[in-house]
TIDO-223220 format. One record per residue (C-alpha): residue number from 1; x negated, y negated, z negated. Coordinates in steps of 0.1 Angstrom, whole numbers, padded with zeros to 4 digits, m for minus. Last residue first. Layout:
<nodes>
(node NUM; (X; Y; Z));
...
</nodes>
This chain:
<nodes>
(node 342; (1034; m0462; 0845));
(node 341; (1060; m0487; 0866));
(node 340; (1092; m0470; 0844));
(node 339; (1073; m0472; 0806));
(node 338; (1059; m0506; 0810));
(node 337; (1091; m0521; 0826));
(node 336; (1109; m0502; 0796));
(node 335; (1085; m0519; 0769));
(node 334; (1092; m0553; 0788));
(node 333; (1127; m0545; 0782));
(node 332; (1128; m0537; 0748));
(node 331; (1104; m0567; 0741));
(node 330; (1129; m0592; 0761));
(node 329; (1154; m0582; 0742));
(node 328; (1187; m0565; 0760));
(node 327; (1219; m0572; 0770));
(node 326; (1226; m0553; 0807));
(node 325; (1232; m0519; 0783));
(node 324; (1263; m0540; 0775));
(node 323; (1279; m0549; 0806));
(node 322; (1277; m0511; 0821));
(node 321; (1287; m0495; 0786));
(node 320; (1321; m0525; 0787));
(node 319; (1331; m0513; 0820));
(node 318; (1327; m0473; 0817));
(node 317; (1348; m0478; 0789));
(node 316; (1374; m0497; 0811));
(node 315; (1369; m0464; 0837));
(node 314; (1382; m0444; 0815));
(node 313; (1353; m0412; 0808));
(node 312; (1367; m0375; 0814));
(node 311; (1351; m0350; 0796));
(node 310; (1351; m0319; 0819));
(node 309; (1332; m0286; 0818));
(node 308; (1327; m0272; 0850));
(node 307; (1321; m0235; 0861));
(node 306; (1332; m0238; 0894));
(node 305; (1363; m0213; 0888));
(node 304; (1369; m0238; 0855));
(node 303; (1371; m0269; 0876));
(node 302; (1392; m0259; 0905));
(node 301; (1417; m0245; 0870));
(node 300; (1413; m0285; 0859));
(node 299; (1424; m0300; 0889));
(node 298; (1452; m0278; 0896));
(node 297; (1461; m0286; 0865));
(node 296; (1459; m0325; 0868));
(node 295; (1446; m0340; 0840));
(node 294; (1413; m0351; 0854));
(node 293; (1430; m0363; 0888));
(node 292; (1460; m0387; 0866));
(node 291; (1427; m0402; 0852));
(node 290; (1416; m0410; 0883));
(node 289; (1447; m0420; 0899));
(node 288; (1452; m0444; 0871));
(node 287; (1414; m0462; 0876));
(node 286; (1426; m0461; 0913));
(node 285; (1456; m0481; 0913));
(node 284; (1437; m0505; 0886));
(node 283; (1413; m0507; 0906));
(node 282; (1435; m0517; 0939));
(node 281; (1456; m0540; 0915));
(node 280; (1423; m0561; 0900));
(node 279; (1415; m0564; 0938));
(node 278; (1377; m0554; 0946));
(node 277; (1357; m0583; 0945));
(node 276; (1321; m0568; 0935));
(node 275; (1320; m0530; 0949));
(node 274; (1342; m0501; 0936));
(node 273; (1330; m0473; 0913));
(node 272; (1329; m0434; 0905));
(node 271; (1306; m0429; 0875));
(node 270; (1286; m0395; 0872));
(node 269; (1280; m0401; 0835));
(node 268; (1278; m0435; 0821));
(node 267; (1265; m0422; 0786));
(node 266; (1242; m0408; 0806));
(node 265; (1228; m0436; 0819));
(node 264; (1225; m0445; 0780));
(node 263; (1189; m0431; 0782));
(node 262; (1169; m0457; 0786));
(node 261; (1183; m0483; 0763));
(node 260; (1183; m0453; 0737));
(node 259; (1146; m0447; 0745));
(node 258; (1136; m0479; 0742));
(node 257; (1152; m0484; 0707));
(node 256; (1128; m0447; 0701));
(node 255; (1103; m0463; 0713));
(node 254; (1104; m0494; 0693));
(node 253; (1110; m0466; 0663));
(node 252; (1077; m0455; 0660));
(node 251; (1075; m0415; 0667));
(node 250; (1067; m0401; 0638));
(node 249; (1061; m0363; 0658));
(node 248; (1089; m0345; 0639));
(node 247; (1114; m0372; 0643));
(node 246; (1107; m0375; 0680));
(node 245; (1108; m0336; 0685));
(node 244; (1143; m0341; 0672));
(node 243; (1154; m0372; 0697));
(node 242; (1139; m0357; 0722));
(node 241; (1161; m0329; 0722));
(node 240; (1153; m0293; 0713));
(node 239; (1159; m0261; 0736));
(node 238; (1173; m0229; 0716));
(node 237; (1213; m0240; 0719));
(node 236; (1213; m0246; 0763));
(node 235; (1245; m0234; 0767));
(node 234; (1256; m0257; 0735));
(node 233; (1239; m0288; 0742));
(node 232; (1220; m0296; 0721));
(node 231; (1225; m0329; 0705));
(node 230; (1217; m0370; 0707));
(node 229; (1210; m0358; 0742));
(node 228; (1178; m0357; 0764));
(node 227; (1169; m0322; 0762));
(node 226; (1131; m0305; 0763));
(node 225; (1114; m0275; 0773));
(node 224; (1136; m0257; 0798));
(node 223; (1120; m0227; 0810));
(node 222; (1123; m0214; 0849));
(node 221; (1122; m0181; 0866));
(node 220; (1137; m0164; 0835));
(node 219; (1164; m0147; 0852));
(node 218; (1190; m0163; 0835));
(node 217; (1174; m0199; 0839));
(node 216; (1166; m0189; 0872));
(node 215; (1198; m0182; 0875));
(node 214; (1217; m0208; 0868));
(node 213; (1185; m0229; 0883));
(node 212; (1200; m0217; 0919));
(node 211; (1226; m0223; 0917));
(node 210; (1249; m0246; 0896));
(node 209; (1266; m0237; 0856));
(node 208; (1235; m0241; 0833));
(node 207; (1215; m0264; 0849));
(node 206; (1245; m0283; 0863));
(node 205; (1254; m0291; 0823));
(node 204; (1218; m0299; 0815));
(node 203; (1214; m0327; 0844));
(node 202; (1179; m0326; 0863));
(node 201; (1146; m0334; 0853));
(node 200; (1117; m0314; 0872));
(node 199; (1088; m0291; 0874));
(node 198; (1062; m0276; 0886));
(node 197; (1059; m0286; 0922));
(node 196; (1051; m0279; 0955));
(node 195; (1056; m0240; 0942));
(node 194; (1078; m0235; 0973));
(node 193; (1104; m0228; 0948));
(node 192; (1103; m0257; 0928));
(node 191; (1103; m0277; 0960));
(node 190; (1133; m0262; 0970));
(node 189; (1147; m0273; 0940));
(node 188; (1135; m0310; 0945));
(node 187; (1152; m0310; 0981));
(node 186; (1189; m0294; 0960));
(node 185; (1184; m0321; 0938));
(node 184; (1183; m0350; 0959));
(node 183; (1165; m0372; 0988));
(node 182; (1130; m0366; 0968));
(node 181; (1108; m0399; 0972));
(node 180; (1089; m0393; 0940));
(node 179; (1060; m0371; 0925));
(node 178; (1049; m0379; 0891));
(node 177; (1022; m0362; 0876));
(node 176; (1034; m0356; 0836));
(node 175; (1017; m0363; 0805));
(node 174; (1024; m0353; 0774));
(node 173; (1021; m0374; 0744));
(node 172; (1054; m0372; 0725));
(node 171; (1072; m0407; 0725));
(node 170; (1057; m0423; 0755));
(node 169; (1050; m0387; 0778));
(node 168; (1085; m0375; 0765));
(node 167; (1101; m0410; 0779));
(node 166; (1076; m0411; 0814));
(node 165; (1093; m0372; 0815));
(node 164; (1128; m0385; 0810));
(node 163; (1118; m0416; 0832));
(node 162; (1121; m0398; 0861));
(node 161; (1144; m0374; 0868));
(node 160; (1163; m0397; 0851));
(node 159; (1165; m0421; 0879));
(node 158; (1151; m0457; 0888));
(node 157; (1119; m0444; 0896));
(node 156; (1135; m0427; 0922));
(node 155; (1140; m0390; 0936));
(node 154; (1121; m0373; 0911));
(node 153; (1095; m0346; 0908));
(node 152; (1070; m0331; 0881));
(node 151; (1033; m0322; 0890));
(node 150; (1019; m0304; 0859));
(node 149; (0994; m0327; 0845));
(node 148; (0953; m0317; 0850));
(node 147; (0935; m0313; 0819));
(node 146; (0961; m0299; 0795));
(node 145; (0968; m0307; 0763));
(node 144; (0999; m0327; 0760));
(node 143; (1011; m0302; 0785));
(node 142; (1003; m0270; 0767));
(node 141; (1022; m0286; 0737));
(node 140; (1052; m0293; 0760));
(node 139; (1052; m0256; 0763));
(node 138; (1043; m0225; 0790));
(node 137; (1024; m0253; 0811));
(node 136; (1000; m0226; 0835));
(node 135; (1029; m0220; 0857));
(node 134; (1045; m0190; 0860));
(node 133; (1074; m0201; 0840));
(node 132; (1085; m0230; 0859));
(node 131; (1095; m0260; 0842));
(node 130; (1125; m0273; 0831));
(node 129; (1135; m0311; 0818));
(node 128; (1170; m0314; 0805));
(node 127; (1189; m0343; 0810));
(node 126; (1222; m0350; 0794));
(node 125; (1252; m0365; 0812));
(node 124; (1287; m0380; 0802));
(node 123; (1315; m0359; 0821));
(node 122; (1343; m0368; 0852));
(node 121; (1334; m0406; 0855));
(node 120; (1360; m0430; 0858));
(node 119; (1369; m0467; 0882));
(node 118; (1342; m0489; 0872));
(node 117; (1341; m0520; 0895));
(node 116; (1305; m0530; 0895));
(node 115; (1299; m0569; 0880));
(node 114; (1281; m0558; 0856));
(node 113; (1253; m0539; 0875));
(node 112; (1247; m0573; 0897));
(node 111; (1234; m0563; 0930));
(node 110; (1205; m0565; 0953));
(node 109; (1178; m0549; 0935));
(node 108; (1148; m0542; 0958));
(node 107; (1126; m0567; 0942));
(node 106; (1122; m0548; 0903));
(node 105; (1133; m0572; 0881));
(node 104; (1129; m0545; 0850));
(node 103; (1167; m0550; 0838));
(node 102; (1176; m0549; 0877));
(node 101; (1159; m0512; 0879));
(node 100; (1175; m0503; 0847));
(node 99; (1206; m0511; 0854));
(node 98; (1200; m0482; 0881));
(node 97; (1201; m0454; 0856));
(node 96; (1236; m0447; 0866));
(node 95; (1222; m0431; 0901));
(node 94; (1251; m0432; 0926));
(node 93; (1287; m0426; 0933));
(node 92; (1303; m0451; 0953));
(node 91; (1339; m0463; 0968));
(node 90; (1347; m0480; 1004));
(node 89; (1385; m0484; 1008));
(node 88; (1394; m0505; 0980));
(node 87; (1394; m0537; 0997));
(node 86; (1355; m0550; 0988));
(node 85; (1346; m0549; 1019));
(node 84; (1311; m0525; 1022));
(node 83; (1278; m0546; 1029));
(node 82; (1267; m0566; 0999));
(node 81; (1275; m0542; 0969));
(node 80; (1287; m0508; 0985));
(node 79; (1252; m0511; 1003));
(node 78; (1229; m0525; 0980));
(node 77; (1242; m0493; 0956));
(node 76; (1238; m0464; 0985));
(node 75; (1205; m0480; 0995));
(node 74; (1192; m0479; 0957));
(node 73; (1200; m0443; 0957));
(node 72; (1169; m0429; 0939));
(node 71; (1151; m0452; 0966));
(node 70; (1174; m0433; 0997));
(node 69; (1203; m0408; 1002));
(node 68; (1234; m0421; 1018));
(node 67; (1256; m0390; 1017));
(node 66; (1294; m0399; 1030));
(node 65; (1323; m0376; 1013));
(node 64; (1355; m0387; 1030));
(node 63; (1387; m0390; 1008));
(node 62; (1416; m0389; 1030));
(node 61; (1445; m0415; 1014));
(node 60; (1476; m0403; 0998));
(node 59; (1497; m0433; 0998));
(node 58; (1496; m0440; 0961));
(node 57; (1464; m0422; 0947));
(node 56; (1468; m0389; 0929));
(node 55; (1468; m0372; 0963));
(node 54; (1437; m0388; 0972));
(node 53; (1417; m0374; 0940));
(node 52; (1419; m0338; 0946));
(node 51; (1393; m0326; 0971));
(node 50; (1371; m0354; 0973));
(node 49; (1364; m0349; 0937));
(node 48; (1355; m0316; 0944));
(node 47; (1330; m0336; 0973));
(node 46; (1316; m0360; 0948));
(node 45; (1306; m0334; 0921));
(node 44; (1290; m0311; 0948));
(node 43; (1268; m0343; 0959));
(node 42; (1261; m0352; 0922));
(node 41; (1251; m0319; 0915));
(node 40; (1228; m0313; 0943));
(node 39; (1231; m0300; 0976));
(node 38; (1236; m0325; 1004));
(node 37; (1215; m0358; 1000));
(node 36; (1219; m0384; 0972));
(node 35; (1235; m0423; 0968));
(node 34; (1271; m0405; 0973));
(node 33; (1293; m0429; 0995));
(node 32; (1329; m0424; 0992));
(node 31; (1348; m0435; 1019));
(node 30; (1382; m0439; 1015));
(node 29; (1408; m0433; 1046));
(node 28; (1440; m0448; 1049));
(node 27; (1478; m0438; 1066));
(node 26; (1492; m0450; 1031));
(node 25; (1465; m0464; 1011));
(node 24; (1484; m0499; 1006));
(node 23; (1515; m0481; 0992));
(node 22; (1548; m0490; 1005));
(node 21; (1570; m0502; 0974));
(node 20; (1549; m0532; 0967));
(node 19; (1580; m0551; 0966));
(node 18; (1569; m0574; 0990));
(node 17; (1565; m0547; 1017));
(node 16; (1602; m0535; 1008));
(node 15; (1618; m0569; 1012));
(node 14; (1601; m0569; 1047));
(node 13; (1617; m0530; 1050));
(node 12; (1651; m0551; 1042));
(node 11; (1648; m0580; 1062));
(node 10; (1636; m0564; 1096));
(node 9; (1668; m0537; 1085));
(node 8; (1692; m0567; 1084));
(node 7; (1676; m0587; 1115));
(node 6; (1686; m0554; 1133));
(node 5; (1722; m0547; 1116));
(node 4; (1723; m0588; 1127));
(node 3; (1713; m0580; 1162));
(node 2; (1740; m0552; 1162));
(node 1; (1769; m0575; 1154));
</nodes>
């Protein structure tokens, strides 16, 4: 009697397995590897995430924040692609400008951008290019003039950082002295303040909201000149986007097609995703747990005492912007090799 009560139970937690009623992350960690060092806003966004996501996920994995800064986080992306298993327990956040890379055939790519599992991304992203205000460059005017261009950094090629300026130098003139290799923002703010540099690229909504540009900005420290969205964004209401000063200059419209292919990284955001071969179940597990995360009021009240403005972005829309920017002419993309390798 008691070795069938035995084989019963053996039978019944097998039953149970099968059923899918014991969640695969139970007892699990997730690594999520951040293609930037300690500091900036992708590195802050990834570690509040960190914070709340796991309990939204079936089994109530750890999240672990691992930085893997390198090539405008190219390493972080080769790395989730060829060398992380693709089970779900290895997850990414890096540069969404990195299609462009593989657009361009530059050597170092060793993924396929479509074939990333998106899982969500917590707000799209706008650049805004800032300057500091003791430097000689008080406008973009003074910089399409100037002898010597103001020294402006960037983590990557690959990044916005850097082809925001290479996009105001091709649509408006100015010129800008690129200086790359940066592990993150918080290396390229330092910078800034050792005067190394004059300027830099970063993401309007951690402008406004993260320190130390908040205050700088406030202080007057540092001017923005120039926004990359379709509109201003409201903190930021007195600087114009590129796509206004391109109107006012004539700009012809190849660059401004260019500049759209460009610039829909930030239509992509801060994107969480999952290597090649992740299980349709696992992503769709964590696709849900996302979204259940940017609902959640605890969530959301963490969000507002950091100052952050959410507009949460499905992972299957995520999807189809990641397959489609991948379509291109060969004159658009020719124009953005041109553009990237200047």
């Amino acid at each position: 009697m008691k070795t069938i009560a035995i084989a019963l139970l053996l039978l019944l937690a097998s039953g149970r397995e099968l059923n899918g009623q014991t969640p695969f992350y139970q007892g699990k960690s997730v690594r999520l590897i951040v293609g930037t060092s300690a500091g900036g806003a992708q590195d802050l966004w990834a570690r509040f995430m960190a914070q709340h996501f796991g309990k939204h996920i079936p089994g109530s994995p750890e999240i672990v924040v691992q930085n893997m800064p390198g090539a405008g986080s190219m390493i972080a992306a080769n790395h989730l692609y060829n060398v992380a298993k693709p089970d779900g327990l290895t997850l990414g956040m890096f540069n969404p400008a990195l299609y462009i890379e593989q657009l361009t055939g530059q050597k170092e790519v060793q993924f396929e951008w479509s074939k990333f599992n998106w899982i969500g991304s917590p707000e799209p992203i706008n650049q805004v290019l800032f300057i500091r205000s003791d430097s000689p460059y008080k406008t973009l005017e003074d910089i399409r003039k100037a002898a010597e261009p103001p020294r402006c950094a960037a983590t990557g090629r690959a990044t916005a950082g850097h082809f925001f300026p290479k996009l105001v130098e091709e649509a408006l003139g100015a010129k800008f002295n690129m200086v790359v290799g940066y592990g993150g923002g918080g290396d390229m703010d330092l910078a800034i303040e050792k005067g190394e540099i004059h300027c830099r690229a970063g993401t309007a909504s951690a402008f406004v909201v993260r320190e130390p540009t908040r205050t700088w900005y406030k202080n007057g420290f540092v001017r923005p000149l120039v926004q990359s969205g379709l509109t201003r964004e409201a903190k930021l209401p007195e600087v114009p986007t590129i796509y206004e000063l391109m109107e006012a200059h004539k700009t012809p419209e190849t660059i401004r097609r260019v500049a759209k292919v460009m610039l829909a990284s930030g239509d992509l955001g801060r994107p969480v995703v999952g290597g090649p071969g992740l299980p349709p179940e696992r992503l769709k597990i964590l696709r849900e747990a996302f979204m259940k995360m940017v609902g959640d009021s605890e969530f959301l009240a963490d969000a507002k005492k950091r100052g952050l403005e959410l507009i949460p972005l499905r992972g299957e829309e995520l999807e189809r912007i990641g397959k489609e920017v991948m379509v291109q002419p060969a004159d658009v993309i020719e124009r953005v090799r041109k553009i990237v390798e200047k």
